[in-house]
C-alpha positions as CSV (number, residue, x, y, z in Angstrom):
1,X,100.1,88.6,119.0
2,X,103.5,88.9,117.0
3,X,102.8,89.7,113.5
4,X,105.6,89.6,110.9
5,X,105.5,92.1,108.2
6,X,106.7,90.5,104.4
7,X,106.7,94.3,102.4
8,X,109.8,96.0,102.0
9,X,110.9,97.8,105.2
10,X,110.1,101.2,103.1
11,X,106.3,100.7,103.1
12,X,106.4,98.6,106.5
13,X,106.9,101.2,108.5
14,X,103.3,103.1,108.6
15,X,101.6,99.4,108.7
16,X,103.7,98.4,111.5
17,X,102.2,101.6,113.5
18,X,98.9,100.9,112.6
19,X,99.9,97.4,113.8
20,X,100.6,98.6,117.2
21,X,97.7,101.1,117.6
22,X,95.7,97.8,117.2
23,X,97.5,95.7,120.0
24,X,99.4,93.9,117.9
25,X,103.8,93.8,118.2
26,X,104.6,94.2,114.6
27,X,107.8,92.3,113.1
28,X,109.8,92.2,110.0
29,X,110.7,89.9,107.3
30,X,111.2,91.4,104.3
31,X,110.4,90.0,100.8
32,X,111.5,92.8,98.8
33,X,113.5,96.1,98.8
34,X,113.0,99.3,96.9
35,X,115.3,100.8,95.0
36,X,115.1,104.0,92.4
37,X,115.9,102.7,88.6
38,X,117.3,105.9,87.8
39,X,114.3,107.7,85.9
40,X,113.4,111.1,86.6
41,X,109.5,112.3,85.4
42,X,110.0,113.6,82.3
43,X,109.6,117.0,80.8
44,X,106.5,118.1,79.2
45,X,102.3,119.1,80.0
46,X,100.1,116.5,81.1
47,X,96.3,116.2,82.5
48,X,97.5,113.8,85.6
49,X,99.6,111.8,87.6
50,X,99.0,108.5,88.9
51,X,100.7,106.4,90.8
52,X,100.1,103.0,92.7
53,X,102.7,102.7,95.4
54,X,104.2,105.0,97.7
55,X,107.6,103.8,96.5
56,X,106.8,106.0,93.5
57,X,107.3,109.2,95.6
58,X,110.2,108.1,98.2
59,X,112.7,107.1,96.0
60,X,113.8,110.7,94.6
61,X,114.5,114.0,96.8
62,X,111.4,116.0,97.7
63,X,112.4,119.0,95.8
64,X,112.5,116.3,92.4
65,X,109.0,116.1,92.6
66,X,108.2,119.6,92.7
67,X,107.1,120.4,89.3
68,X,104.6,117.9,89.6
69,X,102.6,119.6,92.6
70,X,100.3,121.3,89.7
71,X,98.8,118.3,88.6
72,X,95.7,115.9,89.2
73,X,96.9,113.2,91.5
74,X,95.0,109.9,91.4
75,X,96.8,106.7,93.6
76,X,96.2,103.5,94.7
77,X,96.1,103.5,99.2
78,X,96.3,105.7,102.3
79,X,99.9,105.1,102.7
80,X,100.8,106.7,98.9
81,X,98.4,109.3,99.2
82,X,100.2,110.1,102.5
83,X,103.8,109.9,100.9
84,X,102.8,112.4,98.4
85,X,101.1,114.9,100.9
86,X,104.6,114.7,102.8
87,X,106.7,115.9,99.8
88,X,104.1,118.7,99.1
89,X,102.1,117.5,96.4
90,X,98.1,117.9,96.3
91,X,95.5,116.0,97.5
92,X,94.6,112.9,95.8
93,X,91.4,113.6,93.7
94,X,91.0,109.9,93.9
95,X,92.0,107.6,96.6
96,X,91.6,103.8,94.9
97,X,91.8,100.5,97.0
98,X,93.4,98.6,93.7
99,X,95.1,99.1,90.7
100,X,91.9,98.3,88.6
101,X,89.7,100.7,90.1
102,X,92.1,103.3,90.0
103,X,92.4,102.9,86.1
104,X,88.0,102.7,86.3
105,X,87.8,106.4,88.1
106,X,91.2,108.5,86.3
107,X,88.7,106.8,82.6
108,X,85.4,108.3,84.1
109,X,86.9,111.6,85.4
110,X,89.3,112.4,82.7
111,X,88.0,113.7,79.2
112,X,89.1,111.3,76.5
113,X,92.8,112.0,74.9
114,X,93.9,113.5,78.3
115,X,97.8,112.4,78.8
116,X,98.8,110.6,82.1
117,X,101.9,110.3,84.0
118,X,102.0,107.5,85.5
119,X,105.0,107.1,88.2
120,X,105.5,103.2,88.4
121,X,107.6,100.0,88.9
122,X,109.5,97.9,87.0
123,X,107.3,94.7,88.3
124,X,103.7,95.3,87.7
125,X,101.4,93.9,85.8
126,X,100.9,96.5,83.2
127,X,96.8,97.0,83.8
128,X,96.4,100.0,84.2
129,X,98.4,101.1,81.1
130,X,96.3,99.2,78.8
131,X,93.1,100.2,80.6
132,X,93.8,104.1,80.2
133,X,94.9,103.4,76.7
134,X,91.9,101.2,75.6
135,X,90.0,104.0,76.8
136,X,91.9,106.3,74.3
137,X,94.4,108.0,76.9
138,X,98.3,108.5,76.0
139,X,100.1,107.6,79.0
140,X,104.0,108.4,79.5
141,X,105.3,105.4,81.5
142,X,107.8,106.3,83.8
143,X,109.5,103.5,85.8
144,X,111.1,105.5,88.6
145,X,111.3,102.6,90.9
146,X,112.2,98.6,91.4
147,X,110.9,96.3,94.3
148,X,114.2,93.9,94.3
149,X,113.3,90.3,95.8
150,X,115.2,90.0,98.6
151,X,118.4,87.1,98.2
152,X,117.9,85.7,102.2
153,X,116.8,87.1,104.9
154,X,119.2,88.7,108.3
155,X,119.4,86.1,111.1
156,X,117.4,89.0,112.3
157,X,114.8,88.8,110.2
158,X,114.8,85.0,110.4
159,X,114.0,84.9,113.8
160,X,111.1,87.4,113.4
161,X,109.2,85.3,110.6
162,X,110.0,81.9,113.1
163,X,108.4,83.7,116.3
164,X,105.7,85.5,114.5
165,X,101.9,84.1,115.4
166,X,100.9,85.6,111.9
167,X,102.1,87.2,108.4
168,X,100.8,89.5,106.3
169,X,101.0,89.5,102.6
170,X,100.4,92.5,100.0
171,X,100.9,90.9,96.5
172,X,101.0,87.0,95.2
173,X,105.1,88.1,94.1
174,X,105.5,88.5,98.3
175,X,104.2,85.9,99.4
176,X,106.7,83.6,95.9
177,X,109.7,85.4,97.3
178,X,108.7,84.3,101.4
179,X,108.3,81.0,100.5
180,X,112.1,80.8,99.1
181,X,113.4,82.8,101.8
182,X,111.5,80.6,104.4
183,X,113.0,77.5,102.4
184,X,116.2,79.0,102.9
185,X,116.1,79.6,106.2
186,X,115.1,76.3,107.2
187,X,111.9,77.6,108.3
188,X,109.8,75.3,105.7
189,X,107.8,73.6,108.8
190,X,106.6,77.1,110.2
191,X,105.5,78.6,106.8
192,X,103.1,75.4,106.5
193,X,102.5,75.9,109.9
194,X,102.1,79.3,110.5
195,X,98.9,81.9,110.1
196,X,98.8,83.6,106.6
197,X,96.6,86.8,106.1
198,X,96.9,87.6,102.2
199,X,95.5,90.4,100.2
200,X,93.9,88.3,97.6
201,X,93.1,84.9,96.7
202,X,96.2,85.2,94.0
203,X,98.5,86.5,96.7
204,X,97.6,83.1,98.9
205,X,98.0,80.8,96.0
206,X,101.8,79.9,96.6
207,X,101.5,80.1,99.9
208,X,98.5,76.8,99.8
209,X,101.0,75.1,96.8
210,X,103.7,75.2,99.4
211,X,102.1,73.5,101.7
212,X,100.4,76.7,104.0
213,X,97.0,75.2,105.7
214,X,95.9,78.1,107.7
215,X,95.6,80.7,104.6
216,X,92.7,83.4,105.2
217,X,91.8,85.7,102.5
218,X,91.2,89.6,103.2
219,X,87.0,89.8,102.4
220,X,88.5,93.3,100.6
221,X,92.0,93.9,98.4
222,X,93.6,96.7,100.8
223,X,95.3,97.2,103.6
224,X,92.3,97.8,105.7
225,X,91.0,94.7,104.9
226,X,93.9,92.7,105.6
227,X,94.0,94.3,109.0
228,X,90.4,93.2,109.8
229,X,90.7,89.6,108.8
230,X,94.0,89.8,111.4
231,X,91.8,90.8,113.9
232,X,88.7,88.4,112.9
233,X,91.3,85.6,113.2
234,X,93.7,86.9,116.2
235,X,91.4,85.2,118.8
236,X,91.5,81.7,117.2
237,X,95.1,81.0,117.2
């Protein structure tokens, strides 16, 4: 089963292994591409450092990172907790599945007035900032990263999405920017067509308004989850 991959080819690459260790013959398709913004974490002590992608640790040299080896680390996913082992920083205390119950565990583990470093993107949806603060936490924002929608996709990349048996979808701003590309590339027919695994029941949403009948939810928000509902659905198509 051909499964086309919408994330940016920087977080693709461990999914598409884990893909293939599964039976599948991963593809790619594209809806966004990281980019750094420019920021470098800034000076100063803190009590932790959070992050919720592993685009938030990829986008600088390894040695940039170094003088934040010393503290806490609490992230969202295997993959970022992965990317941060690889450029020598610690062990996650915390391993969350979502951004939510990431800011639920750094509130019940940290004492109150502890300050938070929290290594994010330019498009989120600014949770977790208001969580830790409501719960009387300074956290120093830094946006080191940007996930760029993607314009169109490579005739490449085209084809994949058109021969795939299945996509996968991380976030509901993925699955927005594959339904413009798809439009784009003349491939309208297929996306209403086509098999649609999504993270979340907002992640599916513009996938059903465009026209998407065979739209199956993840029963959990990670990547593990989306994996299993591949694998629930795999023998029905």
């Amino acid at each position: 089963m051909r499964v086309v991959l919408t994330r940016s080819s920087e977080d693709a690459a461990a999914a598409a292994k884990r893909l293939t260790a599964l039976g599948f013959t991963p593809l790619f398709a594209p809806a966004l591409s990281i980019r750094a913004t420019g920021a470098t974490p800034p000076e100063g002590s803190f009590d932790a450092l959070i992050a919720t992608s592993a685009a938030a640790f990829t986008v600088l040299a390894p040695e940039r990172y170094a003088k934040l080896a010393s503290l806490p680390l609490y992230v969202v996913g295997e993959r970022t907790a992965e990317v941060a082992s690889r450029i020598g920083l610690p062990a996650p205390r915390a391993i969350a599945p979502g951004a939510a119950t990431l800011a639920a565990l750094v509130c019940d583990r940290l004492p109150q007035k502890s300050r938070v470093l929290y290594l994010a993107g330019r498009d989120r949806t600014g949770d977790i900032e208001a969580a830790l603060a409501a719960a009387g936490h300074k956290v120093a924002l830094c946006e080191i990263y940007e996930a760029q929608a993607r314009e169109a996709w490579s005739a490449e990349e085209a084809d994949a999405f058109s021969t795939s048996d299945a996509a996968l979808y991380y976030s509901r701003r993925s699955a927005e920017i594959v339904v413009g590309l798809a439009n784009k590339a003349n491939l309208a027919e297929k996306l209403r067509s086509a098999l649609h695994i999504c993270i979340s029941e907002n992640a599916a949403e513009p996938l059903r308004q465009a026209g998407a009948v065979n739209v199956v939810v993840a029963a959990k928000p990670t990547e593990a989850g989306l994996f299993e509902a591949l694998k629930q659905n795999a023998g029905a198509r």
